[in-house]
C-alpha positions in Angstrom: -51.2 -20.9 -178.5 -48.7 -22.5 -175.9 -49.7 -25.0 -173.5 -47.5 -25.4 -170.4 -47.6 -28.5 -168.0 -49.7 -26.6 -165.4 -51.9 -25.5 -168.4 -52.7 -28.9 -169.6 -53.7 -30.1 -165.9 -56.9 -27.3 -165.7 -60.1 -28.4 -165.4 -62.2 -28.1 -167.9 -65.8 -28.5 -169.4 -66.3 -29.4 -173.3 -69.7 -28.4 -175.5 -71.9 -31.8 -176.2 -73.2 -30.9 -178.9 -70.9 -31.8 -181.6 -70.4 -28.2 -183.7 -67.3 -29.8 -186.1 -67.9 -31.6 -189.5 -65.5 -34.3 -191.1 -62.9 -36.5 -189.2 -62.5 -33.2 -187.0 -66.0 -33.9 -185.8 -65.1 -37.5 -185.3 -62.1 -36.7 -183.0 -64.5 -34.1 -181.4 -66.9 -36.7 -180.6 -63.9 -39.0 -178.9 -62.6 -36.2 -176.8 -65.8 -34.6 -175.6 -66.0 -36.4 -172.3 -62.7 -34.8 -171.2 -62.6 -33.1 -167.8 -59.2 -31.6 -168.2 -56.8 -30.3 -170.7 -54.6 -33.1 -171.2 -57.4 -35.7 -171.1 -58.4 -33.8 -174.6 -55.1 -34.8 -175.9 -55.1 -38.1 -174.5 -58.6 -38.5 -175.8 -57.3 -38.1 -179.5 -57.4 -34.6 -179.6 -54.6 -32.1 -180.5 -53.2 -29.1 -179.6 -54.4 -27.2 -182.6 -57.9 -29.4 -181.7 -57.6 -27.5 -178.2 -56.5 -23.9 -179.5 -59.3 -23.9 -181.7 -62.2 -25.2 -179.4 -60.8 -22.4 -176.8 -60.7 -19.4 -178.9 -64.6 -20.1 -179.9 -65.7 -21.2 -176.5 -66.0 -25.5 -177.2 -63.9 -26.1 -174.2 -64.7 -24.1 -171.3 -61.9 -23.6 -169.0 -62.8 -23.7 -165.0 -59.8 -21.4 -164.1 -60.5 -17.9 -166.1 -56.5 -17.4 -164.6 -55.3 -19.9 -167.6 -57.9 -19.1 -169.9 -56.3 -15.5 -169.9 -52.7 -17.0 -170.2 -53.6 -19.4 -173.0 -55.3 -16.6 -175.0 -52.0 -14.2 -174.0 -50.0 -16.4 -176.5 -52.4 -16.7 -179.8 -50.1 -16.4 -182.0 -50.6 -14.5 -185.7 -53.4 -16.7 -187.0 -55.3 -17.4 -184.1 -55.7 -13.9 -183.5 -57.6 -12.9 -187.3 -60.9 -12.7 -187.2 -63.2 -15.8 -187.2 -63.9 -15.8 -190.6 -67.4 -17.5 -189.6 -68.7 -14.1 -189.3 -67.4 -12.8 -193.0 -68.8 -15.9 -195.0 -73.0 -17.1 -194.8 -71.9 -20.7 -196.8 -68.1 -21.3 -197.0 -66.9 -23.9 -199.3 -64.8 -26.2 -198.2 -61.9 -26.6 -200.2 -60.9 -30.2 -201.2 -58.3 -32.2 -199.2 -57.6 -36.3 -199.9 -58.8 -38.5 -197.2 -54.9 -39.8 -197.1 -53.0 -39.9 -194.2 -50.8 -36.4 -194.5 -47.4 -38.0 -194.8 -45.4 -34.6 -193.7 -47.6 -35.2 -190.3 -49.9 -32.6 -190.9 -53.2 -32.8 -189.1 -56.9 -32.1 -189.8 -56.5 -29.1 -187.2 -54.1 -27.5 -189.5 -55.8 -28.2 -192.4 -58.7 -26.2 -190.5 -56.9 -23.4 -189.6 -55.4 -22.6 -193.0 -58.5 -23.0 -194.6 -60.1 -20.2 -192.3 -56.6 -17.7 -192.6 -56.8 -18.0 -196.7 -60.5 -17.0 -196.0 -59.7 -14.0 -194.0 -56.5 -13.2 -196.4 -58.7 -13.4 -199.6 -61.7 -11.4 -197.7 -59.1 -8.4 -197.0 -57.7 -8.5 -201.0 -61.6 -8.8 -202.1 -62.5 -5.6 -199.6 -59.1 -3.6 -200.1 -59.7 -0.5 -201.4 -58.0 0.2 -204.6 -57.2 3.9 -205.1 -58.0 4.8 -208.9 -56.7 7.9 -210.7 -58.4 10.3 -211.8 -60.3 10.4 -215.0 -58.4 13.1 -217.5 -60.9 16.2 -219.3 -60.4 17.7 -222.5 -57.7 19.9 -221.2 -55.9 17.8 -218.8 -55.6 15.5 -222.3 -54.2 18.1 -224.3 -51.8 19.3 -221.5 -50.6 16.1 -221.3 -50.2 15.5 -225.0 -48.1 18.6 -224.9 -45.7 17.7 -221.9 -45.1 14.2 -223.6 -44.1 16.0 -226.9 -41.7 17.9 -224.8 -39.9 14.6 -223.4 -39.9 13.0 -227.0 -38.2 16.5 -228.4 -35.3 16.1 -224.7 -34.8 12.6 -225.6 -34.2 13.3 -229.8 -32.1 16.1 -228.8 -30.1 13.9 -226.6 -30.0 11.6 -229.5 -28.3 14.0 -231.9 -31.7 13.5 -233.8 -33.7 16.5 -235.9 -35.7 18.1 -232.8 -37.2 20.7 -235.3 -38.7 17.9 -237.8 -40.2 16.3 -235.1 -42.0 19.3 -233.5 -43.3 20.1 -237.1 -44.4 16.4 -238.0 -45.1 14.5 -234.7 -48.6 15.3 -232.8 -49.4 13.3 -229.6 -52.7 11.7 -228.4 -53.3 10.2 -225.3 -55.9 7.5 -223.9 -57.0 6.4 -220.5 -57.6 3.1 -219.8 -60.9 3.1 -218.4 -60.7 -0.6 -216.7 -58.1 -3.5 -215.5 -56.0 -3.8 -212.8 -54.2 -0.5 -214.3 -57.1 1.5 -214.8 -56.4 5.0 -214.8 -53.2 4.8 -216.5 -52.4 6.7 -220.0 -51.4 5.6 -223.3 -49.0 7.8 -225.6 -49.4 7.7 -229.4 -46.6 9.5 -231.6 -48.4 10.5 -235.1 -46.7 11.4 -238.1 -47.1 13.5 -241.0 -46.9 10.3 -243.1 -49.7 8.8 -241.3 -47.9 6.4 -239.1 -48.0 5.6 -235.7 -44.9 5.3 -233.0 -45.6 4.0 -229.4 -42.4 5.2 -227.8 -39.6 7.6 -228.1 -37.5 4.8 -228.9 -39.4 4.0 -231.7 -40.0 7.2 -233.1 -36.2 7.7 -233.3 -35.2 4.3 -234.6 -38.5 3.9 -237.5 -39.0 7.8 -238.6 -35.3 9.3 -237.7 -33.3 6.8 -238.5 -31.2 6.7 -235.1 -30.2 3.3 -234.2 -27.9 4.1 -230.8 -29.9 5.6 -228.2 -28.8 7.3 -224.5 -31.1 8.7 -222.2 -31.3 12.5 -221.8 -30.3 13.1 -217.5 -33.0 13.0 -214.9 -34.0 16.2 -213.8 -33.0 16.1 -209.6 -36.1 16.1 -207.5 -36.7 19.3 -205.3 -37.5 18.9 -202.0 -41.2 19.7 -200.8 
């Protein structure tokens, strides 16, 4: 919010009834008696003391003219929502008693407090969009289109294509929970009873390639 010098001369009224806590409530209590704008900083106040009593109606402004300028230039965190209404019995996070020696004041302190509220209330209500869960048949057809990128990448390798359609199977797991649930795990299975998580692997540990290059990318069509 950005106070001009014919903003800080309006008139105004301030609530009595002290609704801060901590040495913001103290300051509030020392500034209460203003009559004007400025008085509030003169008082002890500050300017983020008199953005935030403004926006939730502490200090009532006689002319609605500069109450609808003042509020015309909130600026990105005074316009989230007051995170009053999203939390029954915040906790107050802890901050030393210390004089702030980069200057910063209690009215800051405030007003970051209440934006990490509102951030972490969107992140706790964002929805999170979760694949599908595969059926018997979507398992196997995916099984049997991974086999077909292991076979590409051996034949790219100069690696025996046939031995591995005859000896490797493919299984396939979802994860079912985690921040990457939905996802699917590839296992490469051989004949010999061993087990290969990549293609990599499966070319280096059961044919014996140790220089690998990628097979091309196939160019995407347009939709």
């Amino acid at each position: 919010m950005k106070f001009s010098p014919e903003h800080m001369r309006a008139r105004c009224t301030l609530q009595q009834e002290n609704p801060k806590r901590g040495t913001s409530a103290a300051r509030y209590d020392r500034y209460k008696c203003a009559t004007s704008l400025q008085m509030v900083l003169d008082l002890g106040g500050s300017r983020g003391d008199l953005a935030n009593d403004i926006i939730k109606g502490f200090i009532h402004i006689e002319d609605q003219s500069v109450k609808d300028a003042l509020m015309a230039t909130r600026n990105a965190v005074e316009l989230r929502p007051p995170y009053e209404s999203l939390y029954s019995t915040p906790v107050e996070p802890y901050v030393p008693d210390d004089a702030d020696p980069l200057g910063v004041t209690d009215a800051d302190r405030d007003e970051a407090r209440k934006y990490i509220r509102w951030l972490f209330e969107q992140r706790l209500h964002r929805e999170t969009k979760k694949k599908p869960r595969l059926s018997t048949g979507d398992n196997a057809d995916k099984c049997a289109e991974r086999k077909l990128k292991l076979i590409e990448f051996v034949k790219a390798n100069g690696g025996d294509a046939d031995k591995v359609e005859r000896e490797i199977t493919v299984t396939c797991k979802q994860r079912m929970e985690g921040n990457t649930e939905g996802g699917i795990d590839y296992y490469f299975h051989s004949s010999d009873g061993k087990r290969y998580r990549s293609n990599k692997e499966v070319c280096k540990k059961f044919l014996g390639i140790s220089d690998f290059v990628s097979p091309p990318k196939k160019a995407k069509t347009a939709k």
